[in-house]
C-alpha positions as CSV (number, residue, x, y, z in Angstrom):
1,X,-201.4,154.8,135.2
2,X,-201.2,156.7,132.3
3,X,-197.4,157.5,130.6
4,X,-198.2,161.2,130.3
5,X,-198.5,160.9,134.6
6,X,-195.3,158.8,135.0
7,X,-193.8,161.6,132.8
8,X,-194.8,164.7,135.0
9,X,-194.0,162.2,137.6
10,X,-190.7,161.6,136.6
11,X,-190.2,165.3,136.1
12,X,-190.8,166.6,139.4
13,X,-190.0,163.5,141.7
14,X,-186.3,162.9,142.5
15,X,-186.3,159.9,140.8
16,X,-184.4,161.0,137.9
17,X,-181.8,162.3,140.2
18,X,-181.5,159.0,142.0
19,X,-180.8,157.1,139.3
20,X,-178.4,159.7,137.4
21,X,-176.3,159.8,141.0
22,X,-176.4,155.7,141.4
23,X,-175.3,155.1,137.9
24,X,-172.3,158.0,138.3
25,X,-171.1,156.5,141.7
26,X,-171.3,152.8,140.1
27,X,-169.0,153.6,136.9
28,X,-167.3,156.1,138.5
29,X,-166.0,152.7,141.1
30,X,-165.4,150.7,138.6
31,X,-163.9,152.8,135.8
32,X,-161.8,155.5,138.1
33,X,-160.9,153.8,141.1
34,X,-158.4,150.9,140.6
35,X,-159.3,147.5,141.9
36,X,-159.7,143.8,141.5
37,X,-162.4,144.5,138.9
38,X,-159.8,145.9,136.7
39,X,-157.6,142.7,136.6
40,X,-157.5,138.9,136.0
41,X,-160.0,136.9,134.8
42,X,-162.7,137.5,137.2
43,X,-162.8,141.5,136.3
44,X,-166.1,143.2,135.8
45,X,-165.9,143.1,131.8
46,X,-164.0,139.8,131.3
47,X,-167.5,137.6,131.8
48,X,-170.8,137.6,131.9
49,X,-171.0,136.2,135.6
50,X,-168.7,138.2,136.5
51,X,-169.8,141.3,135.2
52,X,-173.4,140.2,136.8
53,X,-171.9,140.2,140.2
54,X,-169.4,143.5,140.5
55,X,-172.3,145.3,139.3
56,X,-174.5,143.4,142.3
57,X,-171.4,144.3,145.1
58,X,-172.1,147.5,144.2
59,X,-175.2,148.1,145.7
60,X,-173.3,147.7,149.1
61,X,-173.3,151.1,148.2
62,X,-176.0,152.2,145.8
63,X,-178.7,150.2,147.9
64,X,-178.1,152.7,150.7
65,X,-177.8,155.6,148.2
66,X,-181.8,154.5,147.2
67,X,-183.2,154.0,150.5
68,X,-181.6,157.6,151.3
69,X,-182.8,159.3,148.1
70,X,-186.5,157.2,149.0
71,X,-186.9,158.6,151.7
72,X,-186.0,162.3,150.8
73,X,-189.3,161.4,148.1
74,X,-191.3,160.4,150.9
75,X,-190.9,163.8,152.7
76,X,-192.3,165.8,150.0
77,X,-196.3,165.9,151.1
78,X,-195.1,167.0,154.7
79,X,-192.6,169.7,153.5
80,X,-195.6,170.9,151.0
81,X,-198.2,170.6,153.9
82,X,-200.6,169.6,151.2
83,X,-201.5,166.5,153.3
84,X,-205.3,167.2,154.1
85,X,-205.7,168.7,150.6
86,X,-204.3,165.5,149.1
87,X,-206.4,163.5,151.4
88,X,-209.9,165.3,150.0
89,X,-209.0,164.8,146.8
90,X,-211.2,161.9,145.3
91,X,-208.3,160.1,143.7
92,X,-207.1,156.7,146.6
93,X,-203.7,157.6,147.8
94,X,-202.7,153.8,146.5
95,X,-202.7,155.8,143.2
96,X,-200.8,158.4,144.0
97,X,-198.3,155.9,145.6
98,X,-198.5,153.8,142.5
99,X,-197.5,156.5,140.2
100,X,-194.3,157.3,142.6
101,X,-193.5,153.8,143.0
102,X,-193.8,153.9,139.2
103,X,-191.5,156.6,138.4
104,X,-189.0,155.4,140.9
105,X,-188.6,151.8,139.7
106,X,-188.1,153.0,136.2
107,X,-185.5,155.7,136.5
108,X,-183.6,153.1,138.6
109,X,-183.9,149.7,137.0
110,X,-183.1,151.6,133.6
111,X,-179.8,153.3,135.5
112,X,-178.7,149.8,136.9
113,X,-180.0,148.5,132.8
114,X,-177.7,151.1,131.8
115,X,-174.8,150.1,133.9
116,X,-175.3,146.3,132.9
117,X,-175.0,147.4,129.0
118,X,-171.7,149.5,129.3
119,X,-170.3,146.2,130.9
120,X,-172.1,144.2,128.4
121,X,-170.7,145.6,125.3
122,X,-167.1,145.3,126.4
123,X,-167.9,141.7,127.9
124,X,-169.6,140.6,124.4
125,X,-166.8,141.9,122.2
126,X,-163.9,140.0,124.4
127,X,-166.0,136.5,125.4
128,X,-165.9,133.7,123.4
129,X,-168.6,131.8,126.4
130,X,-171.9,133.0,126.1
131,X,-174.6,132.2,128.2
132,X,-178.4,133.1,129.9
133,X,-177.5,132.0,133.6
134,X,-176.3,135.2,134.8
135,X,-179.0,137.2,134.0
136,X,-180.7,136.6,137.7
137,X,-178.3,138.3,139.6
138,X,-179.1,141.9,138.1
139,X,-182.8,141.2,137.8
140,X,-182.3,140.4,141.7
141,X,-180.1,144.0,142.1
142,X,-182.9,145.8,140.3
143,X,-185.8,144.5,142.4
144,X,-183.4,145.4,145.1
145,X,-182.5,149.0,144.1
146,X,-187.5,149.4,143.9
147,X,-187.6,147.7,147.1
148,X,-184.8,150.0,148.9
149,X,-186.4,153.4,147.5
150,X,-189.7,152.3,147.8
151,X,-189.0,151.4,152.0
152,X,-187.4,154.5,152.1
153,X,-190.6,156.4,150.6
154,X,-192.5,154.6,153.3
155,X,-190.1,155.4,156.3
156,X,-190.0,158.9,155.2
157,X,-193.7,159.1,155.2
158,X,-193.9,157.7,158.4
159,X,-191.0,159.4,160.3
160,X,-191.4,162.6,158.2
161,X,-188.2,164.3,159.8
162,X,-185.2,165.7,157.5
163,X,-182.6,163.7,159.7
164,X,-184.8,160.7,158.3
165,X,-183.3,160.8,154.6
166,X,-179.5,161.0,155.9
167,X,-179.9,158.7,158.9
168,X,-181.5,155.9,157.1
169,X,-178.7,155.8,154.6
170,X,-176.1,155.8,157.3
171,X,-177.9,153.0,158.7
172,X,-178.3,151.2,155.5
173,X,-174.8,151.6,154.6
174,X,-173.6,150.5,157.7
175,X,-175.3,147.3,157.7
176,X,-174.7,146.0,154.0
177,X,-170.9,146.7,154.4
178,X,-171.0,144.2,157.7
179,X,-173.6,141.7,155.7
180,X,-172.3,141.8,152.9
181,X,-168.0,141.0,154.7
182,X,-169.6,138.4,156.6
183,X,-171.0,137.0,153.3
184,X,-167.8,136.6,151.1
185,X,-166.8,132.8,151.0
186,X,-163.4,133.8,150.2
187,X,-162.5,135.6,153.5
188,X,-164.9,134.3,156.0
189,X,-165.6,136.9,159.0
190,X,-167.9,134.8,161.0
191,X,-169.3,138.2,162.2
192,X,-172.6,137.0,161.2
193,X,-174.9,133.8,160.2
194,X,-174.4,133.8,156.6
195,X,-178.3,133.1,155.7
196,X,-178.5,136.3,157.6
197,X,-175.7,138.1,155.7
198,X,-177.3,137.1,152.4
199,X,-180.1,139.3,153.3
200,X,-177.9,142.4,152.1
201,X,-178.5,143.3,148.4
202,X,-174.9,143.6,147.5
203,X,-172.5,140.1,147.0
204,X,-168.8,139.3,148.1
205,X,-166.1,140.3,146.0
206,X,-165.1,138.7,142.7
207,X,-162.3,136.3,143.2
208,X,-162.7,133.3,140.9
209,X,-164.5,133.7,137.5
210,X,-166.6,129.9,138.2
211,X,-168.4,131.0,140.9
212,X,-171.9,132.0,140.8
213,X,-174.8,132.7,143.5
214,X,-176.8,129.6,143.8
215,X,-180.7,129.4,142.7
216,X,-181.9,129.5,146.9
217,X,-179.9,132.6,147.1
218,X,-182.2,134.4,144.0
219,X,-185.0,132.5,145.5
220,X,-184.4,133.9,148.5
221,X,-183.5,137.5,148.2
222,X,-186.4,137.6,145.6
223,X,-188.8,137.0,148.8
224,X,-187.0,138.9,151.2
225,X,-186.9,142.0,148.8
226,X,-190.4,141.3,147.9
227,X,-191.2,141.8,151.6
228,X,-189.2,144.9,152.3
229,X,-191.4,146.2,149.0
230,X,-194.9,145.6,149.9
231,X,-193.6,147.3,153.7
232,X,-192.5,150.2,152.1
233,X,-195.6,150.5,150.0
234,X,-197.8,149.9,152.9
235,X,-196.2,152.8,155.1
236,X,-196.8,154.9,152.6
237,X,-200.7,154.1,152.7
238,X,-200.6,154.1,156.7
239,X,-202.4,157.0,158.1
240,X,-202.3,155.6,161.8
241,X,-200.1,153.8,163.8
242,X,-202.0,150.5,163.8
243,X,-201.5,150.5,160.3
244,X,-197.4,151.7,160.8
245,X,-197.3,148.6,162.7
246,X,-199.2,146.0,160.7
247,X,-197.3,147.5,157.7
248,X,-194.4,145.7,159.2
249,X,-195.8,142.2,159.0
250,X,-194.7,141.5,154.9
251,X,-190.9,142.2,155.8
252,X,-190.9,140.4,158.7
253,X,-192.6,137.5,156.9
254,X,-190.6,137.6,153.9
255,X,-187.4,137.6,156.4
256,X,-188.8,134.7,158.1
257,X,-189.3,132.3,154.8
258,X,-186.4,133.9,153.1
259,X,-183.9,132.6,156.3
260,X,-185.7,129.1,155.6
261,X,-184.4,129.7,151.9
262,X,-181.4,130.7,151.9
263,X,-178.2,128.6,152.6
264,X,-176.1,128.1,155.7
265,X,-172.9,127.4,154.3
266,X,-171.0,130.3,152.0
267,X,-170.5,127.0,149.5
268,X,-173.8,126.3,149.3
269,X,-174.4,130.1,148.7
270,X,-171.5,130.5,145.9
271,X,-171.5,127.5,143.6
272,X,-169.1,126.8,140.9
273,X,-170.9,127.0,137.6
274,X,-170.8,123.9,136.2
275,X,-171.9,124.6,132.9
276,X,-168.8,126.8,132.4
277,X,-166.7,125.1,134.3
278,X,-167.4,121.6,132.0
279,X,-164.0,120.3,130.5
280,X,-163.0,120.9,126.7
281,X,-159.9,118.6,125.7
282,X,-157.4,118.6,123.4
283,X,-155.7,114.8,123.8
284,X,-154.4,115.4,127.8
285,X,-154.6,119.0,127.3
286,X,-158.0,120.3,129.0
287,X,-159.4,123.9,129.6
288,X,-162.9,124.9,130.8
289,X,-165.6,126.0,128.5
290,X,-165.4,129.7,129.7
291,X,-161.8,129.5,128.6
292,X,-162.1,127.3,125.4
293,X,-160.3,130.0,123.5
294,X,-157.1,129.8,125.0
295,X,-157.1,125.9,125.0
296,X,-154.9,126.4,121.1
297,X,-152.7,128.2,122.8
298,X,-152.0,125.5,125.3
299,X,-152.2,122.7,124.0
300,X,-149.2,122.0,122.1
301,X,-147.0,122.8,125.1
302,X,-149.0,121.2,127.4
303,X,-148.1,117.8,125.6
304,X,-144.7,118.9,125.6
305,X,-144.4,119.5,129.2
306,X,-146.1,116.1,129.7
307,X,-143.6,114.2,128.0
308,X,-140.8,115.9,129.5
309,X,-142.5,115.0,133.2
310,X,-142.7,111.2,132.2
311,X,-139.3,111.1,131.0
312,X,-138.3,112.6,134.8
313,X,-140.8,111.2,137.3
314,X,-141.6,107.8,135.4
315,X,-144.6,106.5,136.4
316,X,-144.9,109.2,139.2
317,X,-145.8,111.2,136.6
318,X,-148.9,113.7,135.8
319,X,-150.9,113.1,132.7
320,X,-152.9,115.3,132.2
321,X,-153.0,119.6,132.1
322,X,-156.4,120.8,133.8
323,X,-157.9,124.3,134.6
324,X,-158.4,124.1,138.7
325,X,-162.1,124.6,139.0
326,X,-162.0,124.0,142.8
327,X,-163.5,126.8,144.8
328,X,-161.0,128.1,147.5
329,X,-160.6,130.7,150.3
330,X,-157.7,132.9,150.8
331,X,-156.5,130.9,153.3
332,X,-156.5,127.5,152.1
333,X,-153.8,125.4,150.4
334,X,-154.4,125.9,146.2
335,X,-155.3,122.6,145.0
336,X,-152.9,119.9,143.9
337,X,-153.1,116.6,141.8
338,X,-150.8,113.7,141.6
339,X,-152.7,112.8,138.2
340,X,-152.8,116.6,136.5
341,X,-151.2,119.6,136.0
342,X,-153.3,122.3,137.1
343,X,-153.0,125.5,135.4
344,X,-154.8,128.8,136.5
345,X,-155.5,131.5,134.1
346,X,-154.7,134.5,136.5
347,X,-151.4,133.1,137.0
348,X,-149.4,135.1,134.5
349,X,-147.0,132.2,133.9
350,X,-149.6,130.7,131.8
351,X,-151.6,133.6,130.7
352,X,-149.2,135.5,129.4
353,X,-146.6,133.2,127.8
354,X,-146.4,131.4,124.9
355,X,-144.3,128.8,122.8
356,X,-141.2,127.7,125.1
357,X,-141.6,130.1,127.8
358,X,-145.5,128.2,128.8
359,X,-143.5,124.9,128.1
360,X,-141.2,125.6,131.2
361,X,-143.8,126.8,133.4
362,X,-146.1,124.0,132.7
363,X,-143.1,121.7,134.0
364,X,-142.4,123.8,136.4
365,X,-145.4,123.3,137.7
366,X,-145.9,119.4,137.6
367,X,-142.3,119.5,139.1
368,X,-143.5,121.3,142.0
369,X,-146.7,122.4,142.1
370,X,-147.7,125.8,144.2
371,X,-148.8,124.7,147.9
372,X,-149.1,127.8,149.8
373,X,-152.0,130.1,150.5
374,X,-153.1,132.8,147.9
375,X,-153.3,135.3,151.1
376,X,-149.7,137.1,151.1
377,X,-149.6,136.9,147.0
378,X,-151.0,136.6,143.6
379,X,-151.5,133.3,141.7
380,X,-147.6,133.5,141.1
381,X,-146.8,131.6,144.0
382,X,-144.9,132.4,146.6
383,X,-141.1,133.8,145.0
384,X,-139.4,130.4,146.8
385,X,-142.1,127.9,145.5
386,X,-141.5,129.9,141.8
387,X,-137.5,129.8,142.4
388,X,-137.9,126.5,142.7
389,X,-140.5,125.7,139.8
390,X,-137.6,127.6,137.7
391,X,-134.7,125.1,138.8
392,X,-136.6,122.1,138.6
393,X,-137.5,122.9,134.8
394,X,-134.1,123.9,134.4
395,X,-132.8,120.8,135.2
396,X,-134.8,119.2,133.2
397,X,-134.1,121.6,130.1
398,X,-130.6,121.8,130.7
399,X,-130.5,125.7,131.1
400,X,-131.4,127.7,134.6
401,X,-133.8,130.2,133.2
402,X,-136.8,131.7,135.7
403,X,-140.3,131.1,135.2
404,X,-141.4,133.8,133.0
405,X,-144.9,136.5,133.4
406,X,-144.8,136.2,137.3
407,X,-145.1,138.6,139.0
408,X,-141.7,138.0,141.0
409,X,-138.5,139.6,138.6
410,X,-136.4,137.9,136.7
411,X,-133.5,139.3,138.3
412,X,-135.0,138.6,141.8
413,X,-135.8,135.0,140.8
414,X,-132.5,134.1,139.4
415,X,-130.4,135.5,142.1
416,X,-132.9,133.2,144.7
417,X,-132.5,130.0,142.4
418,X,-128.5,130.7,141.1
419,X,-126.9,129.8,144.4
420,X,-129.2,126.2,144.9
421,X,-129.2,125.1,141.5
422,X,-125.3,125.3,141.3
423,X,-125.1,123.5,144.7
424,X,-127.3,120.7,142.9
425,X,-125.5,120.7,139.6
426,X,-122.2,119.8,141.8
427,X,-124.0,116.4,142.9
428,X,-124.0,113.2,141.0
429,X,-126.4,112.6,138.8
430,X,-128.4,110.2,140.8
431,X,-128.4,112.6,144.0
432,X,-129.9,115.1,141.2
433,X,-132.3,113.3,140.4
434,X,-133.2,112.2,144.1
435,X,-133.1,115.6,145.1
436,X,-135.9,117.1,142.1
437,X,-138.0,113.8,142.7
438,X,-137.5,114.6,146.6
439,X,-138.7,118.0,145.4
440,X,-141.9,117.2,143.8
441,X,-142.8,115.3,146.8
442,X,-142.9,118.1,149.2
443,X,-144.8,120.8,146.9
444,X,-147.2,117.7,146.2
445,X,-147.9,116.8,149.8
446,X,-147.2,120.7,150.9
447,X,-145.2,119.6,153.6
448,X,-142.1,121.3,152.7
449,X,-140.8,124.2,150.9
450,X,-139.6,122.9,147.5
451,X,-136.3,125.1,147.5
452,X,-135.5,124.2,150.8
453,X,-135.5,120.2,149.7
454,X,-133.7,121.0,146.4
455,X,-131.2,122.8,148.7
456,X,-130.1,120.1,150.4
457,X,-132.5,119.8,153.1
458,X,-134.9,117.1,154.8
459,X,-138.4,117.1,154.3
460,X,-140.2,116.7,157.8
């Protein structure tokens, strides 16, 4: 296959349109539509990983958009009727094939390339973690963006109709949006096995910047999308039905051993990194690799907040600040330590303070740590658990002040926390005391609201 035919190929095949409409739809998501992408530390151009896998949850979307524009490509030789005059022709069709597949797999891997390098340049200039391991989740998405066009080629050649195109896109679409739901360890659906929902090209939203898709799941997909390849390329060879048929038997099979691949569990399928997620310490101040930066930051407070908690809780005491590395869904409890302090980087109390201002939210937090799901609000907390963070530290400071970079108001916050903490400050000492170790208690067992307890009232 000689570059001067790829050329004319390229030229007059709608290759270079599908890949000029795939990468406007992908930046025009990410850049013009506002989203979780955008924010936290898990956005598309905060992290390698991370910028690895919004660019492979778009292919929900662009996968469809290939299989569509695929087939379109496959229909040219019946809208031409130049199939008998193609057929005498000495050159073997698997050439002619070749050179389309050709074409098509270069305007598109160097459009999703393409996509990959915008993030890249904005994820190289603002990452201090740098690493190799998230390099197969795009080489995955472009094998997956060939094998979708080149299926489509081969359906269009085989069902050469021009509701084929349109329909098969529909389809497509339809069924990566369902797989791909059904997929997201975060929000389990159930809707569907997940080693069948890890058949869809495209990946669960971002929501922690530690996970990554585990080596069975490239494994995997790799056969799977392997199979669906070698279909496509055989129905376009097929000139009979026999051959339509037996064309089917690579997807099937790479189905077959890719289900024997692929994981069971959705945490078995989404792993926490372990490389980036390895501790980096500063005395009992620790951070994660892929956040060593910010470890300066937070490490003279972080001491500070640690004395202040053993000179309230005693031996009770935490002593130690960690990142939370624990993978969670939406609906789970947020993890909690009796030993540590565990600090989340999307949580704006401790990404976007500094100096005295982290110091009281980094006691607020071992005072009374968060508890309650992450599905009605952000990493702040819930505005109670936070009233109550900011009257525990209070008390321990001397001064009611709320917790500041939430994202609950100041004014909301102190007119929550006002009214309780001048019902505690009218108790003895002791009862004070009782009442914020009482406190700590509940938010570290989550069997109680902390405000409630600090309020006067009885943990069950």
């Amino acid at each position: 296959m000689s570059a001067r035919v790829l050329r004319i190929e390229l030229k007059r095949s709608a290759a270079a349109w599908a890949a000029a409409v795939a990468l406007a739809t992908a930046l025009a998501f990410l850049c013009l539509i506002p989203g979780p992408w955008w924010d936290g530390t898990a956005r598309w151009t905060a992290q390698w990983t991370s910028l690895a896998l919004w660019t492979r949850m778009l292919l929900a979307f662009l996968w469809p958009l290939a299989l569509g524009f695929g087939a379109l490509q496959g229909l040219r030789d019946h809208r031409s009727a130049m199939g008998e005059l193609l057929a005498s022709t000495p050159r073997p069709a698997r050439h002619r094939a070749a050179t389309l597949v050709g074409a098509t797999a270069i305007a598109l891997a160097s459009a999703f390339a393409l996509l990959s390098l915008i993030g890249a340049v904005q994820v190289f200039a603002g990452s201090a973690y740098a690493h190799l391991g998230w390099l197969p989740i795009p080489l995955v998405g472009v094998l997956a963006l060939v094998a979708g066009a080149v299926l489509g080629m081969g359906v269009g050649r085989a069902l050469p109709s021009p509701l084929t195109p349109p329909a098969l896109a529909v389809v497509a679409l339809a069924c990566t949006t369902l797989l791909r739901l059904s997929s997201d360890p975060a929000v389990p659906t159930g809707a569907v096995p997940i080693r069948f929902a890890l058949l869809s090209p495209g990946v669960a939203p971002v929501r922690e910047v530690l996970l990554t898709l585990s080596a069975s799941v490239h494994v995997g997909q790799t056969v799977w999308l392997t199979g669906v390849a070698v279909t496509g390329f055989a129905l376009m060879l097929a000139a009979s039905r026999r051959a339509r048929f037996m064309a089917l038997v690579p997807v099937l099979a790479g189905a077959a051993v890719a289900l024997l691949i692929l994981p069971s569990d959705p945490r078995r399928a989404y792993v926490v990194d372990e490389a980036a997620a390895a501790q980096v310490c500063e005395g009992p101040v620790c951070v994660t690799r892929l956040h060593q930066a910010r470890l300066a930051e937070l490490a003279a407070p972080g001491k500070e907040a640690l004395r202040l908690l053993r000179q309230t809780l005693g031996s009770r005491a935490p002593v130690s600040i960690r990142e939370a590395t624990a993978p969670r869904s939406t609906s789970d409890d947020l993890e909690r330590s009796r030993t540590s302090v565990l600090v989340d980087f999307d949580d704006g109390a401790v990404s976007t303070v500094k100096g005295e201002d982290l110091t009281r939210a980094l006691l607020g937090q071992g005072l009374a740590p968060h508890c309650f799901p992450r599905t009605t609000v952000s990493s702040s907390g819930m505005p109670s658990e936070t009233a109550a963070q900011s009257i525990a530290a209070g008390w321990v400071l001397g001064e009611l002040a709320p917790i500041r970079g939430t994202q609950h108001s100041a004014s909301d916050l102190t007119a929550q926390a006002e009214p309780v903490w001048k019902r505690l400050k009218a108790l003895p000492p002791a009862e004070q005391r009782a009442r914020v170790h009482a406190a700590h208690t509940a938010a570290l067992l989550c069997t109680a609201d902390p405000l409630y307890v600090l309020s006067g009232g009885e943990t069950p």
